[in-house]
N, C-alpha and C positions, 0 to 999 in steps of 0.2 A: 504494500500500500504506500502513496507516495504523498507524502504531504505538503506540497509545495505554496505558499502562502505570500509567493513574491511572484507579482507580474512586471516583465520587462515589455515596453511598447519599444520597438526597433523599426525606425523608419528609412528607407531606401540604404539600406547595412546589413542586409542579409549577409555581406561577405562575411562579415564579424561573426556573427550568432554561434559557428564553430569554436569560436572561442568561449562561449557560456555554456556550451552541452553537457559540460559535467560538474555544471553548478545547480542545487535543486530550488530552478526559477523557473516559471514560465514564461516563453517567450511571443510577443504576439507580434509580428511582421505584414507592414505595410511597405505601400512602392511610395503613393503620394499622402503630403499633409491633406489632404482633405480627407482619403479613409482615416490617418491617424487620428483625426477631428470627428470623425464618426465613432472610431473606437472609443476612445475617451469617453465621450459621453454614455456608452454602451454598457463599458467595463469600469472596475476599481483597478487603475494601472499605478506602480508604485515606484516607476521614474520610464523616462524617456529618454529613447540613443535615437538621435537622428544625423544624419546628412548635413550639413548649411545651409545647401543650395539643394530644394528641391524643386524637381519641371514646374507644378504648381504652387510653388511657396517660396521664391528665391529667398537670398538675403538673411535665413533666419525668420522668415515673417511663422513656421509654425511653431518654431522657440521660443518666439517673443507672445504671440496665441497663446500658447502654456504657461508661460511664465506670468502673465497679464490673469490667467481664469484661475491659476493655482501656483500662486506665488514661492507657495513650501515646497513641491514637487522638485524633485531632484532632478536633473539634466546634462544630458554628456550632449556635444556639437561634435559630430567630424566635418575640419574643417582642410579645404587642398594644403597638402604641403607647402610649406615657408611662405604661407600668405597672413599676414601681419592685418591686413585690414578686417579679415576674418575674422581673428583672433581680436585686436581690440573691440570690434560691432560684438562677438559672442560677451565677451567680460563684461563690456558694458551694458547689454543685457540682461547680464545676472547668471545667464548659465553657468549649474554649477562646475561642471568641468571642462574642460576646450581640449580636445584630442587633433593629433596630426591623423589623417586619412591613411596613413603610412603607418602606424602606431601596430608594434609588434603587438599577437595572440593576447600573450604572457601578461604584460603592462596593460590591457586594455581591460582582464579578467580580475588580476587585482586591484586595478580602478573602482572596477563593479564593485566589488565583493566591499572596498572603503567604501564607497557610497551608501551601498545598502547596510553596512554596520557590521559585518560578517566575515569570520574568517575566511580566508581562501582553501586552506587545509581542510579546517572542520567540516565547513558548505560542500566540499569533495567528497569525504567520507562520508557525509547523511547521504550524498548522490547515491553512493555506490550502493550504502547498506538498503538503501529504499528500493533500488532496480533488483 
């Protein structure tokens, strides 16, 4: 039985999600901010990883959405490699963490695992003992 009590909304980052498989979260995968703006409202989501730049939402416009209706909600940005303008529009919006697009497995899983409060170790071993 798998008790997983953490939802992850990952928007246009499916390439990432391989890196949380053997963390016991839920992952819910979207392409564009406007299903993740559907989702949200659907589900109880307990942080969001998106994109910068999405087709429908350039800019950050569905981070700054999130961060504007649920101010407390946690937030990663992948933003393009060594782009500085990205990077200050995300801080300056508040997201909580600003990731390079480039951003190894490794570093991106124990990102998660601080944000959500949770050891990386431990979150591994409940995966493993629950499958």
């Amino acid at each position: 039985m798998c008790m997983v009590s953490t939802t992850i909304l990952m928007v246009n980052a499916s390439d990432k999600s391989h890196a949380l498989k053997e963390l016991p979260v839920r992952l819910l995968m979207m392409d564009t901010g406007t299903e993740a703006i559907q989702c949200l409202r659907e589900e109880r989501i307990d942080t969001v990883v998106s994109q910068w730049e999405l087709i429908d939402m350039p800019h950050g416009r569905l981070l700054e959405n999130v961060r504007g209706a649920i101010p407390t909600m946690p937030t990663i940005a992948f933003i393009a490699t060594d782009n500085m303008e990205q990077e200050i529009a995300a801080r300056s919006l508040g997201v909580t963490v600003v990731l390079s697009e480039d951003v190894d497995d490794d570093y991106f899983r124990k990102t998660v695992c601080n944000l959500l409060g949770f050891s990386e170790v431990a979150a591994m071993q409940l995966a493993e003992i629950e499958n």
